[in-house]
Chimera marker file (.cmm) of the C-alpha trace (Angstrom):
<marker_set name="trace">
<marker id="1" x="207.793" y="238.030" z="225.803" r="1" g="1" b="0" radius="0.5"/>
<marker id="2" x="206.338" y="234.716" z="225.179" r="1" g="1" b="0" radius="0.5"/>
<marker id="3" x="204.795" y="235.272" z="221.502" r="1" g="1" b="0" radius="0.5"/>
<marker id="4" x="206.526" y="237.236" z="218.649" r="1" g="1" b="0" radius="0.5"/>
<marker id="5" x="203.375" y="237.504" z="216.554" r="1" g="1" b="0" radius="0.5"/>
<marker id="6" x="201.610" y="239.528" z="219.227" r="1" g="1" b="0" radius="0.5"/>
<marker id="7" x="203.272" y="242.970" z="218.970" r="1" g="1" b="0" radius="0.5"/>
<marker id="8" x="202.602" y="242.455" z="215.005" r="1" g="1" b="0" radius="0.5"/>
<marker id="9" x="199.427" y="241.532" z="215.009" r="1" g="1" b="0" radius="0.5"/>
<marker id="10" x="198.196" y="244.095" z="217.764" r="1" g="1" b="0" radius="0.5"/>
<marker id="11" x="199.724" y="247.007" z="215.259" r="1" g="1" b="0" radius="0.5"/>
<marker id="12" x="198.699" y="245.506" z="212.339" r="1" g="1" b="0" radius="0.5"/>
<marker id="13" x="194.939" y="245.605" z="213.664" r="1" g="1" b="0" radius="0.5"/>
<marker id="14" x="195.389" y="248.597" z="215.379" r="1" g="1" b="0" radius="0.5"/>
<marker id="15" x="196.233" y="250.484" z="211.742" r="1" g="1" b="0" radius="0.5"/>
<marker id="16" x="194.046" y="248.475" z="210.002" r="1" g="1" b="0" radius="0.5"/>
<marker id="17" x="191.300" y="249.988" z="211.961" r="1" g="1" b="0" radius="0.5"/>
<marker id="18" x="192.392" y="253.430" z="211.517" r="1" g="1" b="0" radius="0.5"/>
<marker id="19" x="193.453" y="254.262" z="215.661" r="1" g="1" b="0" radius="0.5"/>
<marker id="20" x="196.263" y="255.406" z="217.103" r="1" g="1" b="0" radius="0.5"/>
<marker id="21" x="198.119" y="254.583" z="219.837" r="1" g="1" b="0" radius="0.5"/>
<marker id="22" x="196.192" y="257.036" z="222.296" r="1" g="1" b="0" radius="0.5"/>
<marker id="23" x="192.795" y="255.933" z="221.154" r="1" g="1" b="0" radius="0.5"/>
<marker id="24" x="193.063" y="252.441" z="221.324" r="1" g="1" b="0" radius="0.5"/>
<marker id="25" x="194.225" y="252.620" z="224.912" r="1" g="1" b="0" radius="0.5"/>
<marker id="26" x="191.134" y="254.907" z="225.915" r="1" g="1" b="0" radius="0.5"/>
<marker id="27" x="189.111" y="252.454" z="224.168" r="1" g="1" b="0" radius="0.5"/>
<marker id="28" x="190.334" y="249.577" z="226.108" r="1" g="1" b="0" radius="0.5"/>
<marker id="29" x="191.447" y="251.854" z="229.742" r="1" g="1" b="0" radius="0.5"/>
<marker id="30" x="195.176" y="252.060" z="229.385" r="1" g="1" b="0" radius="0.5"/>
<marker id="31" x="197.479" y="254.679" z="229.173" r="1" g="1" b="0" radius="0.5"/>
<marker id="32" x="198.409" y="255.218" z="224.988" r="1" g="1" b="0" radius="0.5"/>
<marker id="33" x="202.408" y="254.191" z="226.251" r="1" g="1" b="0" radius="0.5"/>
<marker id="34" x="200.865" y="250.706" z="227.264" r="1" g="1" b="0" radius="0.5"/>
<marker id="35" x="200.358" y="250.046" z="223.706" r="1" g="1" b="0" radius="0.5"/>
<marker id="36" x="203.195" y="251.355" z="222.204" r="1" g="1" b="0" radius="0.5"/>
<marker id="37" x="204.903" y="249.125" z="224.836" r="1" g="1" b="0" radius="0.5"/>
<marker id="38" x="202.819" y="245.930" z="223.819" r="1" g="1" b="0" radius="0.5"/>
<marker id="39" x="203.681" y="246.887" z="220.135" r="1" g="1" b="0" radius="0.5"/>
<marker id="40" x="207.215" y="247.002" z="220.775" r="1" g="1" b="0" radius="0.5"/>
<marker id="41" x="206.949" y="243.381" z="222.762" r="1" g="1" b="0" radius="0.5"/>
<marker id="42" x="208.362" y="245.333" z="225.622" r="1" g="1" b="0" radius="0.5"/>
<marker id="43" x="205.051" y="244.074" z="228.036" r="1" g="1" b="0" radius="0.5"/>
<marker id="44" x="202.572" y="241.709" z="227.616" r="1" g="1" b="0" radius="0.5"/>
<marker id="45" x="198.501" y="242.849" z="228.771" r="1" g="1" b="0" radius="0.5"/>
<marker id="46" x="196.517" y="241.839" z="231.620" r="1" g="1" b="0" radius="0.5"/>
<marker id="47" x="194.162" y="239.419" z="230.944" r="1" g="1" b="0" radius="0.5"/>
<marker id="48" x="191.194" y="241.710" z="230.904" r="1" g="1" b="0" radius="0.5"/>
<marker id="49" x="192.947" y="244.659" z="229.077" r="1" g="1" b="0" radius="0.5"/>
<marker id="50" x="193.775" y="242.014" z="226.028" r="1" g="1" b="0" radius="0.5"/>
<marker id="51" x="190.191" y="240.486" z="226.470" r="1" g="1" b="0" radius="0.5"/>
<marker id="52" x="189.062" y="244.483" z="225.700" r="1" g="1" b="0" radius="0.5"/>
<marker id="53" x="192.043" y="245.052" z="223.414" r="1" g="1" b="0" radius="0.5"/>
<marker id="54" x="190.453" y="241.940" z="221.416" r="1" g="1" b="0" radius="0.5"/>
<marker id="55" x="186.852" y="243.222" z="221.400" r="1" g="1" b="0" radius="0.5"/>
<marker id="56" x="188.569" y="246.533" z="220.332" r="1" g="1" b="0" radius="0.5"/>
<marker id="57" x="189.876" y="245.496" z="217.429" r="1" g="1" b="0" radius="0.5"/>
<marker id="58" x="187.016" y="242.901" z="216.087" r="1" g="1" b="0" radius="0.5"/>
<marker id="59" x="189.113" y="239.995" z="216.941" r="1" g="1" b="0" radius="0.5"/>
<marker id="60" x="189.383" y="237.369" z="219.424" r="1" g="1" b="0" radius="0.5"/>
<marker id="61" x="191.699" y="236.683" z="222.577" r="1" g="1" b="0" radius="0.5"/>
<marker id="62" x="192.913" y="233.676" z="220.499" r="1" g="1" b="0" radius="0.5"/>
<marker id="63" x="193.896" y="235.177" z="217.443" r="1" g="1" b="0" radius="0.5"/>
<marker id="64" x="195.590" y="238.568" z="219.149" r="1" g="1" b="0" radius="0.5"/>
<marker id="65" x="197.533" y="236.851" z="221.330" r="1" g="1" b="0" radius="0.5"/>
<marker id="66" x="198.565" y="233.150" z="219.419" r="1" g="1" b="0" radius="0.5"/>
<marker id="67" x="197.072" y="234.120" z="215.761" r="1" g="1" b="0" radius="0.5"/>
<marker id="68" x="194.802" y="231.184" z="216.132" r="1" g="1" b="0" radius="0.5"/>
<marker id="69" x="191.554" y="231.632" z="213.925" r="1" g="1" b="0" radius="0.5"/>
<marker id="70" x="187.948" y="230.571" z="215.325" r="1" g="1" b="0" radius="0.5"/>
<marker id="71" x="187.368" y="227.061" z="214.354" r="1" g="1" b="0" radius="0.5"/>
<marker id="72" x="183.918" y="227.238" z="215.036" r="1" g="1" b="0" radius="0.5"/>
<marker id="73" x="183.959" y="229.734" z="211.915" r="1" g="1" b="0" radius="0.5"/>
<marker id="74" x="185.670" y="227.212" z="209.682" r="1" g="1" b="0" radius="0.5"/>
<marker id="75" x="183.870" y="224.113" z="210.424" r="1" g="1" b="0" radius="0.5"/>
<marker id="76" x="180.483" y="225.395" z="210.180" r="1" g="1" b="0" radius="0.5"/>
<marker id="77" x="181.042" y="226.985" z="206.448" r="1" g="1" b="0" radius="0.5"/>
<marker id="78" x="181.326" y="223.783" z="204.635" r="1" g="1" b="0" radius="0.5"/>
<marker id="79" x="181.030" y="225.616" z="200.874" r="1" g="1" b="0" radius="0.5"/>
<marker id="80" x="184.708" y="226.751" z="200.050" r="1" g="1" b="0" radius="0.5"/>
<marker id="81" x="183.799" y="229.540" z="197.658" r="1" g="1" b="0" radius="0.5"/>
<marker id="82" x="181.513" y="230.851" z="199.855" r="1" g="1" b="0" radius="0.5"/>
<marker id="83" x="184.698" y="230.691" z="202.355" r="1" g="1" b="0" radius="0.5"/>
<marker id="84" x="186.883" y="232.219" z="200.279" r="1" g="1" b="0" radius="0.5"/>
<marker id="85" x="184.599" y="235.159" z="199.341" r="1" g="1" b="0" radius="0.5"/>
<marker id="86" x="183.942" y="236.174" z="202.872" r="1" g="1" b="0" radius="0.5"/>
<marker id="87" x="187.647" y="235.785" z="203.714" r="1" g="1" b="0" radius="0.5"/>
<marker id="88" x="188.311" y="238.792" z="200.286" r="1" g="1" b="0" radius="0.5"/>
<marker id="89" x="185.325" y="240.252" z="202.501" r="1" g="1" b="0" radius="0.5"/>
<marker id="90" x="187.174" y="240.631" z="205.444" r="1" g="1" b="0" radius="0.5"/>
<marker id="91" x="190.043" y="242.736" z="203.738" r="1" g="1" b="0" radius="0.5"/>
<marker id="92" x="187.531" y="245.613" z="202.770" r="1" g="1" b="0" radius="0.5"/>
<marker id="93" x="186.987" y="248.534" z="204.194" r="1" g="1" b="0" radius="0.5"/>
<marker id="94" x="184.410" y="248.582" z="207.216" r="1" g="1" b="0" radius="0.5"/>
<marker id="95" x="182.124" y="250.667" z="204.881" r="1" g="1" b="0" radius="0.5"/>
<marker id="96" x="182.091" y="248.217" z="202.369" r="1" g="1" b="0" radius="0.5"/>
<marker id="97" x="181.569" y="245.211" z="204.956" r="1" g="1" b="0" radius="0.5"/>
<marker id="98" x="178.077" y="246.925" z="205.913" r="1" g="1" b="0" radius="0.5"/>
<marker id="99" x="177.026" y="247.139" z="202.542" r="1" g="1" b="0" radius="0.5"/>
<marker id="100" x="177.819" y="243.350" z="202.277" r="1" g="1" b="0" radius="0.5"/>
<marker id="101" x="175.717" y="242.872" z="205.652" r="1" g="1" b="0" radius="0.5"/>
<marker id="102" x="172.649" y="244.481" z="204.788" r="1" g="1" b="0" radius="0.5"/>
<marker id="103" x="172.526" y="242.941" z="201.356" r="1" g="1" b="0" radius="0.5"/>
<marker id="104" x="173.264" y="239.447" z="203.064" r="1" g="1" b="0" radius="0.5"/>
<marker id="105" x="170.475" y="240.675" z="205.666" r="1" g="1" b="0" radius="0.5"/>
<marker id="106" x="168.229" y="241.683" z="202.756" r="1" g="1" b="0" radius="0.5"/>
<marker id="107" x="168.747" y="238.088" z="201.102" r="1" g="1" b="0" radius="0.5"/>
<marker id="108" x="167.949" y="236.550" z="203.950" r="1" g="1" b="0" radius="0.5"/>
<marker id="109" x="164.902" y="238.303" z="205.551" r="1" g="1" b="0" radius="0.5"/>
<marker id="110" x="163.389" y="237.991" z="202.083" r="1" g="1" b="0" radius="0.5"/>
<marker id="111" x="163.522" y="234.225" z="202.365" r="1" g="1" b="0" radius="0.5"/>
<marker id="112" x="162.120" y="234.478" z="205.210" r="1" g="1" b="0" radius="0.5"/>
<marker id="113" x="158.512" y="236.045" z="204.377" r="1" g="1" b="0" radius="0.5"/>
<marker id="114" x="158.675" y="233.875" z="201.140" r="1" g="1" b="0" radius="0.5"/>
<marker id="115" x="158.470" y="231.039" z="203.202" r="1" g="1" b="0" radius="0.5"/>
<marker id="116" x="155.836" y="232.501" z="205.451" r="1" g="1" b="0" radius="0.5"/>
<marker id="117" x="153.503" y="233.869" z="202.341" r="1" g="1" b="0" radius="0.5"/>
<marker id="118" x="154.077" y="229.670" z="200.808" r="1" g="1" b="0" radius="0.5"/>
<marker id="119" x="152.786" y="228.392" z="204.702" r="1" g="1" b="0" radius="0.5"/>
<link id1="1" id2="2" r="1" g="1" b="0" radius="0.2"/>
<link id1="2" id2="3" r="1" g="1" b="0" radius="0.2"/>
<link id1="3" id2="4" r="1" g="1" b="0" radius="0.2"/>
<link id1="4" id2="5" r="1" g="1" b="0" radius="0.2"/>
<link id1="5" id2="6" r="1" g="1" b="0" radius="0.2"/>
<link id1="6" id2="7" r="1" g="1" b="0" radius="0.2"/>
<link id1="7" id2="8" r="1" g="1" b="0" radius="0.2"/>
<link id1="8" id2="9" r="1" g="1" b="0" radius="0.2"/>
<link id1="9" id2="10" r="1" g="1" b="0" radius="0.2"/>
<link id1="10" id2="11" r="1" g="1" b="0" radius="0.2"/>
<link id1="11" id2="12" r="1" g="1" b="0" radius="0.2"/>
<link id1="12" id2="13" r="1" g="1" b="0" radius="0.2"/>
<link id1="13" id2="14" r="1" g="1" b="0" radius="0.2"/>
<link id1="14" id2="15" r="1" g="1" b="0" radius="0.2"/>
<link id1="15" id2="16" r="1" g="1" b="0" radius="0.2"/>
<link id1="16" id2="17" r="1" g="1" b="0" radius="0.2"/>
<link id1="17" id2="18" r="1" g="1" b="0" radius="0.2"/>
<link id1="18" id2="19" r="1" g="1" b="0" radius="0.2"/>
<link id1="19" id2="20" r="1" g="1" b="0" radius="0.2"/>
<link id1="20" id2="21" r="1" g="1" b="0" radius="0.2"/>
<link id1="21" id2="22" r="1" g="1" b="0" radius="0.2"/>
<link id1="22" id2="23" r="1" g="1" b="0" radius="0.2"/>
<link id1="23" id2="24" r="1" g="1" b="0" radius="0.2"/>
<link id1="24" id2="25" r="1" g="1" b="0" radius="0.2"/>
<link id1="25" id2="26" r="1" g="1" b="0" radius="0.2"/>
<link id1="26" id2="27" r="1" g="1" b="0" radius="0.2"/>
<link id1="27" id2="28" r="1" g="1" b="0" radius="0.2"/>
<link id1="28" id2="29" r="1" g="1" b="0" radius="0.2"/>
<link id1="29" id2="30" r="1" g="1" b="0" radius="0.2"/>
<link id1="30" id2="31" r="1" g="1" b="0" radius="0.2"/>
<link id1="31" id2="32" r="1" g="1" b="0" radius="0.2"/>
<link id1="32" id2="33" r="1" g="1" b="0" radius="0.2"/>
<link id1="33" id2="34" r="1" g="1" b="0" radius="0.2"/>
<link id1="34" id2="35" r="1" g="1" b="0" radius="0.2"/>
<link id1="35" id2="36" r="1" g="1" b="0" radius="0.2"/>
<link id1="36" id2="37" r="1" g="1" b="0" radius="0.2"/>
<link id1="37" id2="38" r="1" g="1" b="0" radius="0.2"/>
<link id1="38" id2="39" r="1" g="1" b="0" radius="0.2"/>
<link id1="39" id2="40" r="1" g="1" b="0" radius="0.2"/>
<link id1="40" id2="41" r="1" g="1" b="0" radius="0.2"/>
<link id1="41" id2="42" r="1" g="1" b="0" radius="0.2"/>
<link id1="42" id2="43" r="1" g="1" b="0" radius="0.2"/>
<link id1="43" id2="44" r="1" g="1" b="0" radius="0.2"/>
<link id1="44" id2="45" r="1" g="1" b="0" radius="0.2"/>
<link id1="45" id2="46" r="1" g="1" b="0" radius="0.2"/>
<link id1="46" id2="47" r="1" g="1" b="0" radius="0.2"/>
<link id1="47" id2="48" r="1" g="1" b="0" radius="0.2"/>
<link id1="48" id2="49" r="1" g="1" b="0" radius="0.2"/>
<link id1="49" id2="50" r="1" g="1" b="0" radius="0.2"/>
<link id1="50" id2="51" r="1" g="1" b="0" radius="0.2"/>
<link id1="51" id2="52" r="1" g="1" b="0" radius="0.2"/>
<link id1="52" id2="53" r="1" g="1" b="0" radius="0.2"/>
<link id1="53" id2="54" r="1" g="1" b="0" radius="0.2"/>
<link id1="54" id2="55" r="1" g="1" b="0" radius="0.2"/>
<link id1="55" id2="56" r="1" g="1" b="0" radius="0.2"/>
<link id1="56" id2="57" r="1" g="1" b="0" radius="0.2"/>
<link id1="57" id2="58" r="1" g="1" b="0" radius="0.2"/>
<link id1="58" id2="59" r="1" g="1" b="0" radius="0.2"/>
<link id1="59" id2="60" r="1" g="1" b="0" radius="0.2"/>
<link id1="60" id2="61" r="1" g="1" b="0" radius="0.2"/>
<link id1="61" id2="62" r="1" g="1" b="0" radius="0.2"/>
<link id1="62" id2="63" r="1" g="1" b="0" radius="0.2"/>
<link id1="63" id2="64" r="1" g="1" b="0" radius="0.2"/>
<link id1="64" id2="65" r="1" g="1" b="0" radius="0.2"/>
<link id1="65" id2="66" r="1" g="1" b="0" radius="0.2"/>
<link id1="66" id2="67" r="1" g="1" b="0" radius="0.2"/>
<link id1="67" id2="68" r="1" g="1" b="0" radius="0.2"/>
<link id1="68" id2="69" r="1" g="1" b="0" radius="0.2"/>
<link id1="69" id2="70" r="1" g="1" b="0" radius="0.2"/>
<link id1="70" id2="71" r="1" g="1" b="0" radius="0.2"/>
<link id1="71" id2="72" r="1" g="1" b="0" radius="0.2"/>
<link id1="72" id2="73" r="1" g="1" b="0" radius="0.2"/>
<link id1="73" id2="74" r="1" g="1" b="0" radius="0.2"/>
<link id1="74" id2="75" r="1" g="1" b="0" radius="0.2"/>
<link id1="75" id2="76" r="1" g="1" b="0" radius="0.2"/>
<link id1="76" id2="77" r="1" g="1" b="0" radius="0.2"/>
<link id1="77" id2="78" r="1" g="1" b="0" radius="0.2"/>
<link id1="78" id2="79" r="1" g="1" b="0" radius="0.2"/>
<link id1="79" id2="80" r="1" g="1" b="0" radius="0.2"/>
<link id1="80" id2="81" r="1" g="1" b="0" radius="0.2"/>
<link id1="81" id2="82" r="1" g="1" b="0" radius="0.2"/>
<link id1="82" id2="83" r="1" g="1" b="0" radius="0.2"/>
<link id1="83" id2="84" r="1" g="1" b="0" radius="0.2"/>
<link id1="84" id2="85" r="1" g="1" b="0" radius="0.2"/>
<link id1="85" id2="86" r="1" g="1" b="0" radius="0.2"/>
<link id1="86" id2="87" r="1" g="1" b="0" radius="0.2"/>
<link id1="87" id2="88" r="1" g="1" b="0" radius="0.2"/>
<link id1="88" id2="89" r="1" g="1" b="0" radius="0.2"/>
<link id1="89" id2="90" r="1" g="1" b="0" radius="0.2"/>
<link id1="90" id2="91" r="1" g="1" b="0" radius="0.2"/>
<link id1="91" id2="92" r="1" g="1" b="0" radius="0.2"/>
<link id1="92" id2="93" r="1" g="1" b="0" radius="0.2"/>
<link id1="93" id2="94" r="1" g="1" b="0" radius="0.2"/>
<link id1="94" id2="95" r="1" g="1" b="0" radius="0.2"/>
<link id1="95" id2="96" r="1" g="1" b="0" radius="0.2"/>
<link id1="96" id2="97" r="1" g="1" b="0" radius="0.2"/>
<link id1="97" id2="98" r="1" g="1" b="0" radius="0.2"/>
<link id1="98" id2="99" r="1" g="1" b="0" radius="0.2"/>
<link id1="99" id2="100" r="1" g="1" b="0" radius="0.2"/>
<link id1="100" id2="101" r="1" g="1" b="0" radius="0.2"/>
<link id1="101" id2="102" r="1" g="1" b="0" radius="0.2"/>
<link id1="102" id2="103" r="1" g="1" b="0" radius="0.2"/>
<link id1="103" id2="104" r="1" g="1" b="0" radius="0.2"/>
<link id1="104" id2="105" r="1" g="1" b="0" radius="0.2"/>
<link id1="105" id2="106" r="1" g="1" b="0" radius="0.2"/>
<link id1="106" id2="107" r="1" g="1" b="0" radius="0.2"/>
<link id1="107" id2="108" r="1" g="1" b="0" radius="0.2"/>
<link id1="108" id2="109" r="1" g="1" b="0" radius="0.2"/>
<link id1="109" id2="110" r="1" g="1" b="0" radius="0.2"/>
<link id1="110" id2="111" r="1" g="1" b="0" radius="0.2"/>
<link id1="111" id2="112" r="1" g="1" b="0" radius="0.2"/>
<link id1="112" id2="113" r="1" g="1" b="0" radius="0.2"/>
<link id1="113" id2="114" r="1" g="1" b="0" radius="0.2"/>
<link id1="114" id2="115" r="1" g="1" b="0" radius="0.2"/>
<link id1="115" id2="116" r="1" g="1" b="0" radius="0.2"/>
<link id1="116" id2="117" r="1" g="1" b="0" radius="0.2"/>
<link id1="117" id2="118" r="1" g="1" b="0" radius="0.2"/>
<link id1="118" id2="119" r="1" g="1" b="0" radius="0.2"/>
</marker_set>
């Protein structure tokens, strides 16, 4: 196989997310032994299987396969506490992450009919 960190990262997510094996490949239309074998570095995925492997598991292509973040992400969040606090935010529980949302969303679409009350 061509990249060590795949296998790793595909189980890491794939536990982090709470699925098994058999799940995960209904999710994404393979048979449950596909993954194991991708896990295992044994095969590597199609294009479109890792393409729905990566929308699977809340991550992009990039990162599954190389472990390459989104540097559209970094660049555009300039204020590095407000980066570090959503990368703690990213380690919680998927519970926890909506609460975050819809308190972020609550910020926000209050700022939003201030400013429209002030026009």
């Amino acid at each position: 196989m061509t990249n060590s960190g795949f296998p790793k990262r595909l189980k890491e997510l794939r536990l982090k997310k709470n699925l098994s094996q058999i799940l995960l490949g209904e999710m994404v239309g393979v048979h449950y032994t596909h993954i194991g074998r991708y896990e295992r570095g044994l095969s590597i995925p199609k294009t479109e299987t890792l393409r729905r492997l990566a929308e699977a598991l809340g991550v992009t292509t990039d990162y599954l396969f190389e472990g390459k973040i989104d540097d559209v992400a970094k660049t555009r969040l300039e204020d590095r506490d407000l980066l570090q606090m959503f990368k703690q935010v990213e380690k919680l529980q998927e519970d926890d992450k909506t609460v975050i949302k819809k308190l972020i969303d609550a910020f926000l679409t209050k700022r939003k009919v201030q400013a429209l009350v002030e026009e």
